[in-house]
C-alpha positions as a LaTeX table, in Angstrom:
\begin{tabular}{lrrr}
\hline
Residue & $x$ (\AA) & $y$ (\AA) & $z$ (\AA) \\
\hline
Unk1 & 10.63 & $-10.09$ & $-28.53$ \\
Unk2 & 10.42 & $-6.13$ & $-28.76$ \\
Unk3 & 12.60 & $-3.68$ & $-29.41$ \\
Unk4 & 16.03 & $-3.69$ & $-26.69$ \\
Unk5 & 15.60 & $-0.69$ & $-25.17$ \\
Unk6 & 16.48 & 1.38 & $-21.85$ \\
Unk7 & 13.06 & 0.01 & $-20.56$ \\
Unk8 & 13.62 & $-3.60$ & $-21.42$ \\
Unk9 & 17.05 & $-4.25$ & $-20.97$ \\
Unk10 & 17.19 & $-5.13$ & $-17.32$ \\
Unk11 & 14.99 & $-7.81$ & $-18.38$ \\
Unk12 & 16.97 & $-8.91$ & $-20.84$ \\
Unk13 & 20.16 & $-9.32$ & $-18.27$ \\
Unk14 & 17.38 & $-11.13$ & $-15.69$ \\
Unk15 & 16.47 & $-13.40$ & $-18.30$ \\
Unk16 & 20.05 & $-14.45$ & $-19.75$ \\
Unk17 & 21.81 & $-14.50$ & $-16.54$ \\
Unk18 & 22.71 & $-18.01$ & $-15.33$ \\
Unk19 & 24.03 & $-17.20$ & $-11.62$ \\
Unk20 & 20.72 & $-15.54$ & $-10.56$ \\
Unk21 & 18.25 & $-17.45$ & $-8.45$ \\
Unk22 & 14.68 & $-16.31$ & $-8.35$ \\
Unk23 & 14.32 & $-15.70$ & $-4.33$ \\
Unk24 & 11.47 & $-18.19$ & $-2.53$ \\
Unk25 & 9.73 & $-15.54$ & $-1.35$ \\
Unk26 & 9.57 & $-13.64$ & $-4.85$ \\
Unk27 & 8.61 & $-17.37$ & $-6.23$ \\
Unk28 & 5.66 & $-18.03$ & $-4.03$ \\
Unk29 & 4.38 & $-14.19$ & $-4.58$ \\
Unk30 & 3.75 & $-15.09$ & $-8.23$ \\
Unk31 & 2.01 & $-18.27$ & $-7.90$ \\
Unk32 & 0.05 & $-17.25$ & $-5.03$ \\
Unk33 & $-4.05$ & $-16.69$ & $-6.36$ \\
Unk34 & $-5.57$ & $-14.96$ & $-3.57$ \\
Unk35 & $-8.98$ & $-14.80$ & $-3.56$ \\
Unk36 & $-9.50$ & $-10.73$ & $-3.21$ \\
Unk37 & $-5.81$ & $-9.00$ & $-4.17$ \\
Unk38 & $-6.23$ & $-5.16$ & $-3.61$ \\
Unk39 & $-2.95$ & $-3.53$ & $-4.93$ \\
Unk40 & $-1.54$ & 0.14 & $-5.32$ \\
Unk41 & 1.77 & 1.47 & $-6.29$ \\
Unk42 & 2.47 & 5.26 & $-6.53$ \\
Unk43 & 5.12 & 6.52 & $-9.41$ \\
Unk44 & 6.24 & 9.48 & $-9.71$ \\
Unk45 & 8.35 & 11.50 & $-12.66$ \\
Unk46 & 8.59 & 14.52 & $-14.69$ \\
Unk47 & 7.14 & 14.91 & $-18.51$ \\
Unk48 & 9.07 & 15.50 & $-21.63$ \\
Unk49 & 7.11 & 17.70 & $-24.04$ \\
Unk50 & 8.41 & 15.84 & $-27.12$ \\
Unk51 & 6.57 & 12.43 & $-25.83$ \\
Unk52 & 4.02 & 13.77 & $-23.60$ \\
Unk53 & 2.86 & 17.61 & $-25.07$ \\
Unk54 & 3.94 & 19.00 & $-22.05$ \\
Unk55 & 6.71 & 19.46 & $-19.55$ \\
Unk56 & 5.85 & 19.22 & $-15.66$ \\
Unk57 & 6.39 & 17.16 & $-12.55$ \\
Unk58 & 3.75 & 14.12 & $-12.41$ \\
Unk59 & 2.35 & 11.21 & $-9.93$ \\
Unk60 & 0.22 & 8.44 & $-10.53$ \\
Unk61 & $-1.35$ & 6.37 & $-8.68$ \\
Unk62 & $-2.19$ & 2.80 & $-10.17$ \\
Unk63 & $-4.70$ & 0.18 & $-8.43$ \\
Unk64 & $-5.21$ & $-3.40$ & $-9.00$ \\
Unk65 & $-8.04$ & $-6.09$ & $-8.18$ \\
Unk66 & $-7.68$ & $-9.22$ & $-8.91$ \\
Unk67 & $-8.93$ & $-12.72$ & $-8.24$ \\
Unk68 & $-8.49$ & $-16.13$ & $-9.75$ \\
Unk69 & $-10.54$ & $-15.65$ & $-12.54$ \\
Unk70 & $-10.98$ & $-11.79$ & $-13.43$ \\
Unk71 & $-9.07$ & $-8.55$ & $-13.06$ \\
Unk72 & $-9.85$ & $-4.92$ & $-12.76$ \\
Unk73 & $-7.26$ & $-2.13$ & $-13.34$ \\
Unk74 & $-6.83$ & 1.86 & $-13.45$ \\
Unk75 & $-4.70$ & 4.56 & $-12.78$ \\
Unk76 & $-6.27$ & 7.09 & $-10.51$ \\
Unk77 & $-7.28$ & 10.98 & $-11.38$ \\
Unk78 & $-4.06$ & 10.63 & $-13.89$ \\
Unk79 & $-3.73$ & 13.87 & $-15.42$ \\
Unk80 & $-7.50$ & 14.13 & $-16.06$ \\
Unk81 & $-8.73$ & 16.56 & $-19.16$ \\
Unk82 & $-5.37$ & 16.85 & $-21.23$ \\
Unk83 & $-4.45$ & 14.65 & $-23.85$ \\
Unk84 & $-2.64$ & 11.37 & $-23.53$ \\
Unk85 & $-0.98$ & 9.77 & $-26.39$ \\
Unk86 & $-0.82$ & 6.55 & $-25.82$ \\
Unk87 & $-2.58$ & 5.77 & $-22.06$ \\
Unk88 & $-5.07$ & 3.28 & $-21.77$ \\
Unk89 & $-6.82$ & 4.61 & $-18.02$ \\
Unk90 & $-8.51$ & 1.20 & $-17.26$ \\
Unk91 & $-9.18$ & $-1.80$ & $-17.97$ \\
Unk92 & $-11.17$ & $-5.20$ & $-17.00$ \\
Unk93 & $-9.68$ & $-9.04$ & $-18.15$ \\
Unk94 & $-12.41$ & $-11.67$ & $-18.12$ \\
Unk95 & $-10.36$ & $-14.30$ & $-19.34$ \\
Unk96 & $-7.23$ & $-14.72$ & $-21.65$ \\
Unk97 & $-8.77$ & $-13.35$ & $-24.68$ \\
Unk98 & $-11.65$ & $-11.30$ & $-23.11$ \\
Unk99 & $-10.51$ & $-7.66$ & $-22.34$ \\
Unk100 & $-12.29$ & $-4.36$ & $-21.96$ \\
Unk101 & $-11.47$ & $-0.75$ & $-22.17$ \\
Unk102 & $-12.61$ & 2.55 & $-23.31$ \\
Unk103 & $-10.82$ & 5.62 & $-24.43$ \\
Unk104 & $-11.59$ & 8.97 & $-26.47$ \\
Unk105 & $-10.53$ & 9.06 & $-29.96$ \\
Unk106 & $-8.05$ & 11.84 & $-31.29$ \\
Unk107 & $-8.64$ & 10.80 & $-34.99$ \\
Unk108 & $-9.91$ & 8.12 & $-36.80$ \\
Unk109 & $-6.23$ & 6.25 & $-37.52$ \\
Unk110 & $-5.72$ & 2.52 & $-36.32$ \\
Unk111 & $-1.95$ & 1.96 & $-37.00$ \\
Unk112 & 0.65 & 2.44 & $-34.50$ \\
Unk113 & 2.36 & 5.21 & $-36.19$ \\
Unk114 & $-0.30$ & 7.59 & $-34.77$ \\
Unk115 & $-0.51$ & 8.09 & $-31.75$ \\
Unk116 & $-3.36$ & 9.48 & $-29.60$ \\
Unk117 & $-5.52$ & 7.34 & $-32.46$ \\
Unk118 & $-8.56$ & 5.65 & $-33.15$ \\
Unk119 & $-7.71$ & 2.92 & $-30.18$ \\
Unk120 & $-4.65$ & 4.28 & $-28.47$ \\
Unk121 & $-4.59$ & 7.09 & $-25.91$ \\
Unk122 & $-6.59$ & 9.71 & $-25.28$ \\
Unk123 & $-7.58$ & 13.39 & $-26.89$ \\
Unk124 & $-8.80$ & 14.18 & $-23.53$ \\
Unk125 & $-8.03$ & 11.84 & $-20.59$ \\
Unk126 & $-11.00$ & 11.00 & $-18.27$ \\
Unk127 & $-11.05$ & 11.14 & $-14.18$ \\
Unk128 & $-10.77$ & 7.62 & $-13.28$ \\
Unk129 & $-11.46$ & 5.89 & $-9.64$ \\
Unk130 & $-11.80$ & 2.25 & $-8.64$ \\
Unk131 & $-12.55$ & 0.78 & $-5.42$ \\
Unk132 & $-12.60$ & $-3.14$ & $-5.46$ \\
Unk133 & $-14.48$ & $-4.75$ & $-8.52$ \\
Unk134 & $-15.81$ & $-1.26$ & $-9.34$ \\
Unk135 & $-14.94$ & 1.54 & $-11.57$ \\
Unk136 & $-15.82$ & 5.16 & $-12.63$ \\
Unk137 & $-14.57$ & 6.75 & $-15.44$ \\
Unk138 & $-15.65$ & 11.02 & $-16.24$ \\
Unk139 & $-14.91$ & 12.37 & $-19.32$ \\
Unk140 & $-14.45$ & 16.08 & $-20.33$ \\
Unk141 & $-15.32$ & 16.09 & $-23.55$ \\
Unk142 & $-15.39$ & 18.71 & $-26.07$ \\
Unk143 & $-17.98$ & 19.92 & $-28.74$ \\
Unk144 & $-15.52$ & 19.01 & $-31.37$ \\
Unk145 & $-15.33$ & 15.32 & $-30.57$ \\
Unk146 & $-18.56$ & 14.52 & $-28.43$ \\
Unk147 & $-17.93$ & 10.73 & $-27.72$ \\
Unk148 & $-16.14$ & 7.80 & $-26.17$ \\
Unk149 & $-15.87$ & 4.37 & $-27.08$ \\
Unk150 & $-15.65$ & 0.86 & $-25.55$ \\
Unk151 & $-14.11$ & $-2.01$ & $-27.25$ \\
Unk152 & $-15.15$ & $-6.04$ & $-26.22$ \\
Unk153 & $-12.87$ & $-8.33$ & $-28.13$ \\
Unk154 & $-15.57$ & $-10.88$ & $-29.64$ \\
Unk155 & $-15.03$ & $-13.99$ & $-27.60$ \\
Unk156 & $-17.45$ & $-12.00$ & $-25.15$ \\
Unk157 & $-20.79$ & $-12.94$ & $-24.83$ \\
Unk158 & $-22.78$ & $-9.28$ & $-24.73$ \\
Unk159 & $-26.12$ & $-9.08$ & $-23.86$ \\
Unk160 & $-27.61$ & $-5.44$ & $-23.59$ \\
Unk161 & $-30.22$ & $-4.59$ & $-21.29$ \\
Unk162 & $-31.80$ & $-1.27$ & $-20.91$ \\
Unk163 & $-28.80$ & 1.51 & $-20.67$ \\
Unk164 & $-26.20$ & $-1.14$ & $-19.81$ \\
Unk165 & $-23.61$ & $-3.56$ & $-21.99$ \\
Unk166 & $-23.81$ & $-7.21$ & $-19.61$ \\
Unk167 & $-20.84$ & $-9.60$ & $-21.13$ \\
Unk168 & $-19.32$ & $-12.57$ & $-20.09$ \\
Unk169 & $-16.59$ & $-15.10$ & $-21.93$ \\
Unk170 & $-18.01$ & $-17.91$ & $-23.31$ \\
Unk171 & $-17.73$ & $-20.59$ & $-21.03$ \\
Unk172 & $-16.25$ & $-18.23$ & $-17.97$ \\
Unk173 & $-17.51$ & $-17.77$ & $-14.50$ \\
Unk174 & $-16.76$ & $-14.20$ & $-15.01$ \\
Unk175 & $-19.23$ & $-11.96$ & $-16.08$ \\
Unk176 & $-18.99$ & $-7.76$ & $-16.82$ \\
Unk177 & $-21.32$ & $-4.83$ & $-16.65$ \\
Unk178 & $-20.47$ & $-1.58$ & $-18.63$ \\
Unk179 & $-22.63$ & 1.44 & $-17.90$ \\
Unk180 & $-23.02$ & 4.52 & $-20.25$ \\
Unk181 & $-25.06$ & 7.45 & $-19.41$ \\
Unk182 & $-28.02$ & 7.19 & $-21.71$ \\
Unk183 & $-27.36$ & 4.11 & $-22.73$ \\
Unk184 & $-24.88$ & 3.05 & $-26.09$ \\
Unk185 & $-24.90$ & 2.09 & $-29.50$ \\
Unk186 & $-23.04$ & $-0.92$ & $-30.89$ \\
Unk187 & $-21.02$ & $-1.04$ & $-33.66$ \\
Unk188 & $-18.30$ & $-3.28$ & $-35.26$ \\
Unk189 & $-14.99$ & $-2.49$ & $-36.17$ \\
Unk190 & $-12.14$ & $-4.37$ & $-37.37$ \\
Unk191 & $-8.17$ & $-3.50$ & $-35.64$ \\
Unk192 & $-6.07$ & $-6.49$ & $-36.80$ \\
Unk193 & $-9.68$ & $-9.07$ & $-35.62$ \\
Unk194 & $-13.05$ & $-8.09$ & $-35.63$ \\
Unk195 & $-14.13$ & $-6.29$ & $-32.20$ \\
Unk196 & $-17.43$ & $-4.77$ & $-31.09$ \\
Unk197 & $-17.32$ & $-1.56$ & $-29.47$ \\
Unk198 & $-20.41$ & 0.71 & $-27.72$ \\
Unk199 & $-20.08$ & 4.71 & $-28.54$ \\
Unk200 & $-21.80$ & 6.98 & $-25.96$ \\
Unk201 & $-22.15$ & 10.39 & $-27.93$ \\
Unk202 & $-22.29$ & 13.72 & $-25.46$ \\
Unk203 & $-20.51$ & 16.24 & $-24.15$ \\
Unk204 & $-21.07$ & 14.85 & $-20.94$ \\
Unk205 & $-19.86$ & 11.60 & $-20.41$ \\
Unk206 & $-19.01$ & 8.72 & $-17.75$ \\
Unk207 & $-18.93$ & 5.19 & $-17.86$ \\
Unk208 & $-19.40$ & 3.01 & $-14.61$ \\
Unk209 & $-17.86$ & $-0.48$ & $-14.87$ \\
Unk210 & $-17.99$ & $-3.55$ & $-12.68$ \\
Unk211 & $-17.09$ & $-6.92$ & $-12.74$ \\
Unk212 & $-17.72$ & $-9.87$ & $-10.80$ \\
Unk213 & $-16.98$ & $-13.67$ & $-10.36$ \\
Unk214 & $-19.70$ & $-16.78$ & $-10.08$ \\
Unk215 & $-17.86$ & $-17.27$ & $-6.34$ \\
Unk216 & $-18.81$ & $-14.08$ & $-5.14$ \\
Unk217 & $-21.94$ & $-13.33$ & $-7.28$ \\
Unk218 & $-23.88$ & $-16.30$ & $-8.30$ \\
Unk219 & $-24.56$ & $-17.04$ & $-11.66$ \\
Unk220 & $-24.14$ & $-14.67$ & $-14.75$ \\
Unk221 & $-27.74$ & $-14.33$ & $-14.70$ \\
Unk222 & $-27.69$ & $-13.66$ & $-10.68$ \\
Unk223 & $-24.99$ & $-11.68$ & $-11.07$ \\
Unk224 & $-27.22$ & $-8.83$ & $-13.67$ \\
Unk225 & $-30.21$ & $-9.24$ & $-11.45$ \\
Unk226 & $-28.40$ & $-8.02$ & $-8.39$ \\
Unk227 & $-27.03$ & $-5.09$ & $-9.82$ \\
Unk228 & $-27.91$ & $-1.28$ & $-9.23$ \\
Unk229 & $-28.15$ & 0.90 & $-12.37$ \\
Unk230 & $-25.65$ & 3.81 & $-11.37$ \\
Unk231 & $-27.11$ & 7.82 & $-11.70$ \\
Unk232 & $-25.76$ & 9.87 & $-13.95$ \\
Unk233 & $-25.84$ & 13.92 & $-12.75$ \\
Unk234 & $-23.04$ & 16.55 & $-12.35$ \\
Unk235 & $-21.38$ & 13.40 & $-10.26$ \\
Unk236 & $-22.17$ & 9.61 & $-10.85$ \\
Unk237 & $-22.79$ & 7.24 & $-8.35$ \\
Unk238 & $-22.66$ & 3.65 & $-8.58$ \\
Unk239 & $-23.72$ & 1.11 & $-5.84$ \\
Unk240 & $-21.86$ & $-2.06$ & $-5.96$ \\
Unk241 & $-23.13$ & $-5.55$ & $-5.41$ \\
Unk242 & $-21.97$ & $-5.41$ & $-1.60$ \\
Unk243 & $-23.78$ & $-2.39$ & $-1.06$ \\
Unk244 & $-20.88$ & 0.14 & $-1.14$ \\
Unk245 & $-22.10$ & 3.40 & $-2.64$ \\
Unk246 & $-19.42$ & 5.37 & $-4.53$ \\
Unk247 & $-19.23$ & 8.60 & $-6.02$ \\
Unk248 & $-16.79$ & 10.37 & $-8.42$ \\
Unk249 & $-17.37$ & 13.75 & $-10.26$ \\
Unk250 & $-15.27$ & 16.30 & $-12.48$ \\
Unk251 & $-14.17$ & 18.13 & $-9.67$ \\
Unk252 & $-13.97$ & 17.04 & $-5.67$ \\
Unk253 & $-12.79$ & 13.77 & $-4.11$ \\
Unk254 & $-13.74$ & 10.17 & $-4.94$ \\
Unk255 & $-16.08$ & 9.27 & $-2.29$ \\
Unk256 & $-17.08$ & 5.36 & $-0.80$ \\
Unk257 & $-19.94$ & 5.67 & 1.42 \\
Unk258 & $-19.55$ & 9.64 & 1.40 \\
Unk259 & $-16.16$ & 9.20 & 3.01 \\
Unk260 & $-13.43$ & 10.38 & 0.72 \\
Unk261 & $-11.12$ & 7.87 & $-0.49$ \\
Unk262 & $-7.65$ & 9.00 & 0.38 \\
Unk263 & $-4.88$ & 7.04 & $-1.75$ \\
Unk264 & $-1.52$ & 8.12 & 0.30 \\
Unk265 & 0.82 & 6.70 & 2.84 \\
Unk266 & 2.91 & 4.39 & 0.70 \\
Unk267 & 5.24 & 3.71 & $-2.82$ \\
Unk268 & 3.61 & $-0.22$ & $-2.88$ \\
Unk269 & 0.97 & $-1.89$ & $-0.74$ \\
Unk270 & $-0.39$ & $-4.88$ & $-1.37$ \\
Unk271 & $-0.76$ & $-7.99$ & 0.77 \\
Unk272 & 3.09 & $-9.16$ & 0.63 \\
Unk273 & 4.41 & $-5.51$ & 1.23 \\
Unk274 & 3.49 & $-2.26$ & 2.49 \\
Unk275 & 6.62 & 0.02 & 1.52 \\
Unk276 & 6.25 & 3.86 & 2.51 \\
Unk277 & 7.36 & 6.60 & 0.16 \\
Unk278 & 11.15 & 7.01 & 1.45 \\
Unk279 & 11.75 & 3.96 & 1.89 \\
Unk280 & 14.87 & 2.32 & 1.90 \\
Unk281 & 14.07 & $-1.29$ & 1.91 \\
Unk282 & 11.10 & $-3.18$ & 0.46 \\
Unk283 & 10.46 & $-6.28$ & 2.47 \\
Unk284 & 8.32 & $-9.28$ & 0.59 \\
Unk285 & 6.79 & $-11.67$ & 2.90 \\
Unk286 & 4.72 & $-14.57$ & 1.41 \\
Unk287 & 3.93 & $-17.13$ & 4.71 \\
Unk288 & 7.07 & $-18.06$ & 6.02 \\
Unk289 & 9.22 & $-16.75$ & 3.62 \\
Unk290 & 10.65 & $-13.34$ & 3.60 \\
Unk291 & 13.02 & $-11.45$ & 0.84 \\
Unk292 & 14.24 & $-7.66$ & 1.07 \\
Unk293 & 15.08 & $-5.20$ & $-1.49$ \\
Unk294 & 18.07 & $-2.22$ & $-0.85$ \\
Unk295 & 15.97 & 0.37 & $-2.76$ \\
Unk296 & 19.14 & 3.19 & $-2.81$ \\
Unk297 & 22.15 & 1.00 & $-2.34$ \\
Unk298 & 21.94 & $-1.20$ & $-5.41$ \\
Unk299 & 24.30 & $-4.31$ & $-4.73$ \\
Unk300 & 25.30 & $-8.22$ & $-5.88$ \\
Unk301 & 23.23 & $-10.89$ & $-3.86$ \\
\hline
\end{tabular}
């Protein structure tokens, strides 16, 4: 499937190799469903200005959470108000066919030849934090092309309330709130199946999404009732349902209870590894099982 490329040819040696043995420990790490998985990996590269309009040295840092039954994903303050042609900055999965993200529109174009376009990438990408089940989004957005969009595939059941987009999958525990300033207007569009999407016009603009999950938060009905409506001002703040209060703006530091949110320390940490930037080895430990990784000296198992 796909095109063999650079990117996906180690896979393609993984996949047809017959002497390689999955390791236990990297076997148990992908069937293990914890019930709260906080995960962040830092990358770090240089741009070429034929793909990526410019030419620098770049980091990101990307953030997952994820439970049994619902995921929430970004990549943090990634090169916030220039253009990105083809990132998507975050995203929520409510089930297999129930996804939700938002990004600016460069142009009104749907196929894959153009990219940024109406659905992929970015004419201006926003500052994104997450902490947990939450997320903030801030946009910089320009006279010229005043609005952001959010697209629900349609197996989501949306039910709008006041300035806020509630959804849930049919038949899910998992249920989805979607916050823009002023509230949003829905519209349909169709990109290969029909999708709804909210706009939020404005030259100011922020979106504040969180999720949750009927073993945490109740019902779907609980789960609206117990939720703060964020503020909206130079910076927006958002109270999630544990009581956390968080706080992103244009400029200054993602805050969580005022503190600021420092994302540093380590190349991947999550709750089977905690490798630091110059690291040598990555050790893997799932339970009793344990597996180790020469990052510099690549070699034959």
């Amino acid at each position: 499937m796909g095109c063999r490329n650079d990117a996906l040819l180690p896979s393609t040696v993984m996949a047809t190799a017959v002497r390689y043995r999955l390791p236990e420990a990297i076997r148990a790490a992908a069937l293990h469903e914890p019930e709260d998985w906080w995960g962040l990996q830092r990358h770090h590269g240089a741009y070429r200005r034929e793909r990526d309009l410019l030419a620098r040295p770049w980091e990101a840092v990307s953030v997952l959470w994820r439970t049994p039954d619902v995921t929430l994903a970004s990549v943090q303050d990634y090169r916030s108000g220039l253009p990105g042609p083809q990132e998507h900055v975050w995203g929520a999965t409510l089930g297999p066919e129930a996804h939700v993200f938002a990004n600016h529109p460069a142009n009104s174009a749907t196929h894959s030849a153009a990219r940024p376009n109406f659905w992929a990438g970015n004419r201006i990408l926003p500052r994104a934090a997450q902490e947990g089940g939450a997320l903030l989004a801030v946009y910089r957005i320009r006279p010229l092309t005043p609005w952001v969009h959010a697209r629900l595939v349609p197996d989501t059941a949306l039910r709008p309330v006041a300035r806020a987009v509630h959804g849930r999958p049919r038949g899910s525990a998992t249920a989805m709130s979607l916050w823009p300033p002023k509230g949003a207007a829905g519209y349909s569009n169709v990109v290969r199946r029909p999708a709804r999407s909210y706009a939020r016009p404005g030259r100011g603009v922020a979106w504040v999404c969180q999720v949750g999950r009927r073993a945490t938060h109740g019902s779907f009905a609980e789960f609206v009732e117990g939720l703060h409506e964020p503020e909206f001002g130079p910076s927006v703040r958002h109270v999630t349902p544990d009581g956390r209060e968080l706080e992103l703006g244009l400029e200054g530091r993602f805050r969580v209870d005022g503190r600021p949110r420092l994302l540093d320390g380590f190349h991947i940490r999550n709750p089977f590894t905690d490798t630091a930037p110059d690291a040598e080895r990555m050790t893997i430990t799932v339970g009793s099982r344990r597996h180790t990784l020469d990052l510099i000296r690549p070699h034959r198992g």
